[in-house]
C-alpha positions as CSV (number, residue, x, y, z in Angstrom):
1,X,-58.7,56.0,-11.1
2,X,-60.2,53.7,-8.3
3,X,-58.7,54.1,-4.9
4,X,-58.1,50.9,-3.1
5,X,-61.2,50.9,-1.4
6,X,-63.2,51.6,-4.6
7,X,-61.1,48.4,-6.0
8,X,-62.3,46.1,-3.5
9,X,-66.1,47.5,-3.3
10,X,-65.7,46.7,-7.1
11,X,-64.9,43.1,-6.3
12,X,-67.1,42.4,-3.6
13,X,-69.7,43.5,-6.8
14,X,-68.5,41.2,-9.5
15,X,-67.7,44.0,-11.6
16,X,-63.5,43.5,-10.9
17,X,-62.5,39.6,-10.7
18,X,-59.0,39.0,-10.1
19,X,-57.5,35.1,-9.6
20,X,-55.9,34.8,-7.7
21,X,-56.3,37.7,-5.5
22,X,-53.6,38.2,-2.7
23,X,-54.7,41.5,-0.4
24,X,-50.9,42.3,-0.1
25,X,-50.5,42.9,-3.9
26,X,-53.2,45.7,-3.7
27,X,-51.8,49.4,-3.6
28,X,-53.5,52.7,-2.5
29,X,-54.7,52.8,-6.3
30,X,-53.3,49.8,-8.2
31,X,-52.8,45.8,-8.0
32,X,-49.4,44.1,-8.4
33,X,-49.4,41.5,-11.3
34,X,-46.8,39.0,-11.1
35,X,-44.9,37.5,-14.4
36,X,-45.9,34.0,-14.9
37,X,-42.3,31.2,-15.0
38,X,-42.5,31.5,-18.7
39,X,-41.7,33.9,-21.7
40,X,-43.0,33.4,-25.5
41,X,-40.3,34.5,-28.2
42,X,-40.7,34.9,-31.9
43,X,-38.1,32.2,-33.8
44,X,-37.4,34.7,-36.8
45,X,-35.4,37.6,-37.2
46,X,-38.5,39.7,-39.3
47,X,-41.5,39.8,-38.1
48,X,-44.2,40.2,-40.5
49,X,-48.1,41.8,-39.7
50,X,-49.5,39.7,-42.3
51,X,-48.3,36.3,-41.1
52,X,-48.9,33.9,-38.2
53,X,-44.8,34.3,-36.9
54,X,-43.3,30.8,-35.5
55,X,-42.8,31.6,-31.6
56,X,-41.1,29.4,-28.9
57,X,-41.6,29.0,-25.7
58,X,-39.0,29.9,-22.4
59,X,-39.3,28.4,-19.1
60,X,-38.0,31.4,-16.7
61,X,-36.3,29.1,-14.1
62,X,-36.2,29.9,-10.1
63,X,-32.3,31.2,-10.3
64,X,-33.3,33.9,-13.0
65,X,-33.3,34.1,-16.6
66,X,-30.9,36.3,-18.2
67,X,-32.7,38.5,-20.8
68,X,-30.9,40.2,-23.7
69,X,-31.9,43.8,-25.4
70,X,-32.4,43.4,-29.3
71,X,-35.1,40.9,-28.4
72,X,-39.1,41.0,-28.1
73,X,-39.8,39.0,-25.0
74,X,-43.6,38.1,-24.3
75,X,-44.7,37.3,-20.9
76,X,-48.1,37.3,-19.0
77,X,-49.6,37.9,-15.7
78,X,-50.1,34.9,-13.4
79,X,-53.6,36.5,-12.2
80,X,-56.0,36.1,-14.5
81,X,-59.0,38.8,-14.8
82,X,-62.2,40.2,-15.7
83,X,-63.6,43.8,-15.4
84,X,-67.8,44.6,-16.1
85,X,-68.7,47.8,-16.1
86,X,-65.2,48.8,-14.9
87,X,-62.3,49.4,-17.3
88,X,-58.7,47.9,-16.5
89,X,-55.5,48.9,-17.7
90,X,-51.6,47.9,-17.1
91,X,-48.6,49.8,-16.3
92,X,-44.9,48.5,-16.0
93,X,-43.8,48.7,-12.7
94,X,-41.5,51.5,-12.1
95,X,-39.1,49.6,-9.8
96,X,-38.9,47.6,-12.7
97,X,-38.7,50.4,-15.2
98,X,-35.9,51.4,-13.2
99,X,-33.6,48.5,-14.1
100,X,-34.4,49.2,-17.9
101,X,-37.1,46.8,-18.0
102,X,-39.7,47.5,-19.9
103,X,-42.8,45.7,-19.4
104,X,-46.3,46.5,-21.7
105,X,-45.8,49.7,-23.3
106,X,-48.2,49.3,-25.8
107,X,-52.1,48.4,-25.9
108,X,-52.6,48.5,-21.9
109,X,-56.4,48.6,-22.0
110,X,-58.9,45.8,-21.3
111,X,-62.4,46.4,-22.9
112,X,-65.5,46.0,-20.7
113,X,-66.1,42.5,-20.6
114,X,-62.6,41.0,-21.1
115,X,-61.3,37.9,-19.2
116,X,-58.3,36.2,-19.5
117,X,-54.7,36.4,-18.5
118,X,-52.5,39.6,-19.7
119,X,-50.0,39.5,-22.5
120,X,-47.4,42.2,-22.3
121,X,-44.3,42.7,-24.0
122,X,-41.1,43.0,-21.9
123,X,-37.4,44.5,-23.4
124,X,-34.3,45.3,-22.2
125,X,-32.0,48.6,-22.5
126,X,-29.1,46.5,-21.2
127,X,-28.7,42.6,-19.9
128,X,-30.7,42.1,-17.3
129,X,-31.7,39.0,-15.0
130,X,-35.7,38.2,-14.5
131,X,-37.3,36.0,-12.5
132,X,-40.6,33.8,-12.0
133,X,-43.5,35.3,-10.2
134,X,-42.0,38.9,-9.6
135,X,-44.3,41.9,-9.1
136,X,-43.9,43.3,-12.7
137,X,-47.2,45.2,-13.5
138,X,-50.0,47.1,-12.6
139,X,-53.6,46.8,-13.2
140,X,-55.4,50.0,-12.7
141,X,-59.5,50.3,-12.8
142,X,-61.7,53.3,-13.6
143,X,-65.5,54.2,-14.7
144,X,-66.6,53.9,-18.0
145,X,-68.4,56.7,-18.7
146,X,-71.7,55.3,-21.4
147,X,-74.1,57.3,-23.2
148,X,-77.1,58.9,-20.9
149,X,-79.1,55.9,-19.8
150,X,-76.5,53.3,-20.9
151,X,-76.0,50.7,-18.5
152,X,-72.1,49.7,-19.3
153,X,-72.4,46.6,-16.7
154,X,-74.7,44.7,-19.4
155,X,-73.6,47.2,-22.3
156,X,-72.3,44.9,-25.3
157,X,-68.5,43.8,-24.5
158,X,-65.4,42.7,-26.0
159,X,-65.8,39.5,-27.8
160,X,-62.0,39.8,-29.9
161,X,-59.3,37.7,-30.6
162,X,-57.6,37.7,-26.8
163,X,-60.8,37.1,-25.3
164,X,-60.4,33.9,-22.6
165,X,-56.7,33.6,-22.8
166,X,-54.8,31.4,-21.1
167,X,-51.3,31.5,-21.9
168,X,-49.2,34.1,-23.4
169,X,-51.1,35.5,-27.4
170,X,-48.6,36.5,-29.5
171,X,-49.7,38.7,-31.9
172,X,-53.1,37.9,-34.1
173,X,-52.7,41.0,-36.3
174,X,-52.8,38.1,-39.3
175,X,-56.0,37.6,-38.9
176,X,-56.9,40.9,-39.6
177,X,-55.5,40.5,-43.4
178,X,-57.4,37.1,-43.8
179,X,-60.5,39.0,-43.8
180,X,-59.4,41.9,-45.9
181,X,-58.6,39.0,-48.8
């Protein structure tokens, strides 16, 4: 795992873009993401792999949204990022975690060569109030280790589904079973 000063030799490189970049958000080995003023949920009460699930969108206003347990919230980072030669992953925050928050448990990796904003998942163990632009995740950076003589900074990169997002991806799992057909 990168110390802070490895994290911001990384950027003056190009290998570690983040946008935007505030210096107070970066920790002795991590950078604070913020949640963006606006959750996706899904508008059905099964979700289904195989199918494109009808979501809708939630502005989280400044005074605080109240968020329920039961229910799959989706939310994203307001920084968006890209990572070459570096790999990049997210952790709920643990102050958040705390509250019984919890914020991307699952698939917390971003392949060499991703850019985009970060999707993560956020749920509740009991009622709890969120807010706009709060610290909610961290991104953490390390080396990727390539075969003997492979250069990972030019190696071949993630090219998927979530590449150049913008807004909050629900999931894209049905596009999978389109191709199986």
């Amino acid at each position: 795992m990168f110390t802070k000063a490895r994290i911001q030799e990384e950027m003056r490189k190009g290998h570690i873009k983040i946008e935007p970049f505030h210096e107070e958000q970066l920790n002795p080995n991590s950078y604070n993401v913020m949640l963006a003023d606006e959750l996706l949920v899904y508008d059905c009460d099964t979700l289904d792999m195989a199918k494109n699930n009808p979501t809708r969108l939630i502005k989280i206003p400044k005074k605080g949204l109240l968020i329920e347990p039961g229910l799959l919230y989706l939310g994203r980072t307001v920084e968006r990022t890209e990572n070459h030669g570096v790999h990049a992953s997210i952790d709920g925050r643990s102050s958040v975690g705390k509250l019984g928050v919890n914020v991307h448990c699952t698939a917390g990796f971003g392949d060499n060569h991703f850019r985009g904003v970060w999707t993560f998942e956020i749920f509740c163990i009991q009622p709890t109030i969120i807010y706009p632009f709060v610290k909610v995740g961290q991104l953490y950076f390390d080396e990727y280790q390539g075969a003997e003589g492979e250069d990972v900074f030019n190696s071949e990169g993630y090219s998927g589904k979530y590449q150049d997002s913008n807004g909050i991806e629900s999931s894209q799992l049905w596009k999978e079973f389109l191709k199986e057909c």
